[in-house]
Residue, then its C-alpha position, 0 to 999 in steps of 0.5 A: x225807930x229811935x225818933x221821940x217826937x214825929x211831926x209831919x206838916x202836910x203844907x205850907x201857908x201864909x197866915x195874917x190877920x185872922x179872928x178866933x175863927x178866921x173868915x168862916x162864916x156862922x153856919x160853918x159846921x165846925x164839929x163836922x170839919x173836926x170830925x173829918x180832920x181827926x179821921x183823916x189824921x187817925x188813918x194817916x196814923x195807923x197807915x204810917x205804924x203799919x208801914x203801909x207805904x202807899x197810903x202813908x203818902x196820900x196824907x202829903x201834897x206832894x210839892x216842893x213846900x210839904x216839910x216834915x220835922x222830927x226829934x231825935x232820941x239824942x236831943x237832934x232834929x231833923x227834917x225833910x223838905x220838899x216832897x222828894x226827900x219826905x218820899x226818900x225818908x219814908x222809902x227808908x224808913x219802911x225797909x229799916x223798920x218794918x213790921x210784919x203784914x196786919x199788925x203795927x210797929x205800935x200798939x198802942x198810940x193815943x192823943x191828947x189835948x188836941x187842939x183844932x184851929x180854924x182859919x178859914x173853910x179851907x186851912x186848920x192848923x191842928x196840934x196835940x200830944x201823942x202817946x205811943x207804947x212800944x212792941x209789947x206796950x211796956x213803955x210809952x213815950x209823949x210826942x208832939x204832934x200837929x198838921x197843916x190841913 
């Protein structure tokens, strides 16, 4: 897989006039939100460096708004919207680039410096830098990432 950059939005919304911490009220359990947040983003991560199709897509509303982004090796982006051409890309992408059963295309992917926004009990917008190591993790590459969740 040639891509340097995978961002994948789970959604769509319309964001206004929000505080730090949107409409959440005090007793709101951020640090427990995050935690799920991150475990949700950590499984969506293996499953997708796994090329395991079927948990892959339970990471995504399947609606005519999920949208998906990514740069190219050759400076290029792409994209996909709508939540037939996101399934498409994957379909593609997992008979190109598999990877055999119980290992993954990536041994090795870290993040860092990530960033949780809060915009309300029901929305966060989550970003950070990704660091991913090829086959034999002699070589990584920094991504940037972020998910509507």
């Amino acid at each position: 897989m040639k891509t340097t950059t995978f961002i994948l939005i789970l959604g769509f919304c319309s964001l206004i006039g929000f505080s730090q911490k949107g409409n959440i009220s005090k007793s709101y359990k951020f640090d427990v939100e995050k935690a799920a947040i991150m475990e949700s983003i950590n499984a969506e991560t293996a499953a997708f460096f796994k090329r395991d199709y079927e948990e892959v897509i339970k990471y995504f509303v399947h609606t005519d708004y999920a949208f998906q982004s990514w740069n190219n090796a050759d400076g290029t982006f792409s994209a996909s919207i709508g939540w037939p051409a996101i399934d498409q890309r994957y379909t593609d992408l997992f008979k190109v680039n598999s990877v055999p059963v119980g290992t993954s295309a990536y041994p090795v992917v870290e993040k860092r410096n990530m960033i949780v926004k809060f915009f309300n009990s029901n929305l966060a917008f989550v970003t950070w830098d990704q660091y991913e190591s090829n086959y034999n993790s002699k070589i990584f590459r920094k991504a940037k990432a972020g998910r509507i969740i």
